[in-house]
Structures are given as C-alpha cells and as structure tokens.
N, C-alpha and C positions, 0 to 999 in steps of 0.2 A: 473127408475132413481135412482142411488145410490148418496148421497152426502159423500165427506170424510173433514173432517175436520184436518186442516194442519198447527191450531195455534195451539202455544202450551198453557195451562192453565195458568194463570198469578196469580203466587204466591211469596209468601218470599223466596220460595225454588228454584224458576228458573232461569238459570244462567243468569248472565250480563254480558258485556262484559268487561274486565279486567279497572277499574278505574270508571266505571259507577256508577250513584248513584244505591241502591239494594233498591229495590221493597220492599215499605212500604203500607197495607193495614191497614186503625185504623179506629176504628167505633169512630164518631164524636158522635152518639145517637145511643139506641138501643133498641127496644120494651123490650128485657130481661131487662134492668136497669128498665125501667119503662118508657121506653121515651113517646112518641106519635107516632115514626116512628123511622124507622131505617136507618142510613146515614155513609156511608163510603168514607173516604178521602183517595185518591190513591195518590203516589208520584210514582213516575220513570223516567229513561230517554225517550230519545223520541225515543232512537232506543233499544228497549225490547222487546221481543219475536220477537214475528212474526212482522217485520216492512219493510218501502218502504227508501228509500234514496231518497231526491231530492237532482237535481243538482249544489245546493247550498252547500250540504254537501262537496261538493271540487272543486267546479270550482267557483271560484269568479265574483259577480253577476248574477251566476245564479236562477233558478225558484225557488219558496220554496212548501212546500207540498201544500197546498191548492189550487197551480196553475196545478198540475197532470194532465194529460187526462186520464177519466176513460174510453173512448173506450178502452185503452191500456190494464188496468187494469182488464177487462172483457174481455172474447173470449176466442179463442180455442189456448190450451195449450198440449205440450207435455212435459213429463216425460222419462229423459234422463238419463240411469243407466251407471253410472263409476264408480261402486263400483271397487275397486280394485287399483285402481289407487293415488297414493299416492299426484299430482297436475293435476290439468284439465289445458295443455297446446295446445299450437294450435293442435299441433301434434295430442295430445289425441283426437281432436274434428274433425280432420281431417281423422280418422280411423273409427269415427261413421258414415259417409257415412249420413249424414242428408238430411232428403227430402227439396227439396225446397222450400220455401216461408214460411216457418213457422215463427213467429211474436214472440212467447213465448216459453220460454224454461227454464222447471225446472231441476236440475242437483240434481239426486239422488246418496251420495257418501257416502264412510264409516264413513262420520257423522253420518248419519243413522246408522247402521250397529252399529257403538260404542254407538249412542246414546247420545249421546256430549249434545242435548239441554235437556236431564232429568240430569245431571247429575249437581248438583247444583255448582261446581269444573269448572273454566273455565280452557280450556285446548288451548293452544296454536300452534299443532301439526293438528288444522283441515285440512281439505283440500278444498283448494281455486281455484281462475281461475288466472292466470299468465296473465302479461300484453300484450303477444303475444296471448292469447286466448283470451282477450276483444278485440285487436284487428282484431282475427279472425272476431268476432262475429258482430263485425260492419261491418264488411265486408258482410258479410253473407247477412244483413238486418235487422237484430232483435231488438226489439220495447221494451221486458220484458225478464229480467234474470232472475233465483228464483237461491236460493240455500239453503242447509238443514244446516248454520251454520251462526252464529253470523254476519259475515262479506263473503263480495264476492271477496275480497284481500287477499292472505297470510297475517297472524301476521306482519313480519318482513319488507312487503314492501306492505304500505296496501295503498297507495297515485296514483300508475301509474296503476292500474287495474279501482279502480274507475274514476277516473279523464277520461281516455280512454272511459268509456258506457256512463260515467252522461255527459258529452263533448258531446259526439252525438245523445243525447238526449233519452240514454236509459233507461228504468227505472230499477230500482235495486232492488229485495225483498228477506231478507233476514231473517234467524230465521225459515226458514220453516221444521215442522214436516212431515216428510217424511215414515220415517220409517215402516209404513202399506200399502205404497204405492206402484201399482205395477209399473212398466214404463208402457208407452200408452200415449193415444190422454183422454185427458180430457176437460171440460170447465172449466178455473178457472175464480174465481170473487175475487178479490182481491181490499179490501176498506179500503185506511190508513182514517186517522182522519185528518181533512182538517185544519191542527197548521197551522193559520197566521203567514209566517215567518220562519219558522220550516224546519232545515235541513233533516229530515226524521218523519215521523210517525206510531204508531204501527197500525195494519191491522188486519181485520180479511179476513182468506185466507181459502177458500172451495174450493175442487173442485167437479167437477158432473161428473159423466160417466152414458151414456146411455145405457140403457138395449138394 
C-alpha cells in the first residue's frame, strides 16, 4: 500500500487566493524563550490549501462544513489527466470516454505541470471546469470533484461552475497537490475540519493505491 500525500504544506509562503487573508503562523510560547511549552497561533482563510467548499459558499441556505458526508469524502477515486488543455469544458470531458459510475473524480491539469500551488504569486490564468462541465458532471452522477488549483471556477466567472455542483449536492475540493500524481484508480480520504457554520474548510487529502 503506497500513500501519496496531496496537501500542500501550510506556510507563510503558500499562495492564497487573490484578497484572502495570508497565512500567519506566531508562536504565542516557546520552549527556546524559556516557556514551559511551545504554542502556535494559526490564522488563515477557511479556503487555504488543500480545502472542501460547502454549499453554503454559493447557494443560499445551504449546508455548511461540519454538515459534509464523509462517506462521500472517503472511497474510491480516479485521477483524471487533461493536462494540456487550456479549460476543462463538457466537450473536454466528453472525449475522456469516463467509465461508468464513478462517484469521485480528481482532474490533474497544467496547474500541476506549472506548479501554480508552490508558487507563492497567485496566478489567474489556472485552469478551471466551465459551467457546461459542472453541468456535464451532474449529469454523469458525481458525488466529489477535486482539482489541483485554488478554485474549481475560472477567475473571471467563478459563481455558475460552483453554484451548478454545490446546488446538486456535489462536494467540491480544491488546492489539491497533484503534481507527483499519476492518473489511476485511487482510494482517497479526504477530511476538512468540521467549521460550525463555515462556508469551506481546509482538508487533509491522501490518497492510497494498492500494491
């Protein structure tokens, strides 16, 4: 059993997304001053690194994180390469020839490949899923999107992609470190932090593959 780890390391260096508060770690105590223990106070937004969207983040009244199903959040997962492709649109997803019934689906794209989440510079040129490809994808059946960049919306029109998954109850997980990843069948376990309230929370996101 291989694990691969697909959060990114949560530093002062790792990007946020354009207007977000940036990632403060401050030691409150510290054995080196002489404390009695050592205690650090974290600040960030709630959608930093590696994070889940609930349906609350754009559909009004809906669920917030701590109401998630982690059935959803757990299971088998495929890893879906469109490298090359400049927007994940139905069309694109419609050429992948996807097997049936698959519930999760990670979309490995030249976020990866550029490396977009080491790159402390937030860049607005990622590549997204278009609202006719959320729409695909409801169609389809699908339960968990991932994608390897800040957001699962283009920049420019970042309201009718999510609105379209979190409406149908999809869960959205975004920030995911891809880039060592091959495509395949994986197990992923993906566990935001359960914000009372909380329009998204950040996750730690593994997956397994079997020998």
């Amino acid at each position: 059993m291989k694990i691969y780890d697909i959060t990114p390391p949560i530093s002062s260096q790792l990007v946020v997304w354009e207007g977000d508060p940036a990632i403060e770690l401050t030691h409150v105590s510290h054995l080196e001053h002489g404390d009695i223990s050592t205690v650090t106070a974290l600040r960030m937004g709630a959608h930093t690194g590696a994070h889940v969207d609930a349906p609350c983040h754009f559909v009004a009244g809906g669920a917030s994180t701590e109401s998630l199903d982690l059935q959803t959040l757990v299971g088998p997962a495929l890893v879906v390469d469109v490298r090359g492709q400049t927007q994940i649109t139905a069309a694109v997803l419609e050429s992948l020839h996807l097997p049936a019934g698959r519930q999760r689906l990670l979309f490995l794209t030249d976020n990866s490949t550029r490396r977009l989440l080491a790159d402390p510079v937030f860049h607005r040129d990622y590549v997204a899923l278009t609202a006719d490809a959320a729409t695909w994808l409801v169609q389809y059946g699908l339960k968990l999107v991932g994608i390897d960049a800040l957001s699962i919306a283009p920049y420019d029109q970042p309201q009718a992609t999510h609105y379209i998954l979190l409406q149908a109850g999809v869960i959205v997980v975004e920030g995911l470190s891809l880039q060592n990843i091959h495509p395949g069948a994986y197990e992923l376990y993906c566990l935001p932090l359960p914000l009372v309230g909380s329009d998204g929370a950040p996750a730690r996101a593994i997956l397994i593959e079997s020998d």
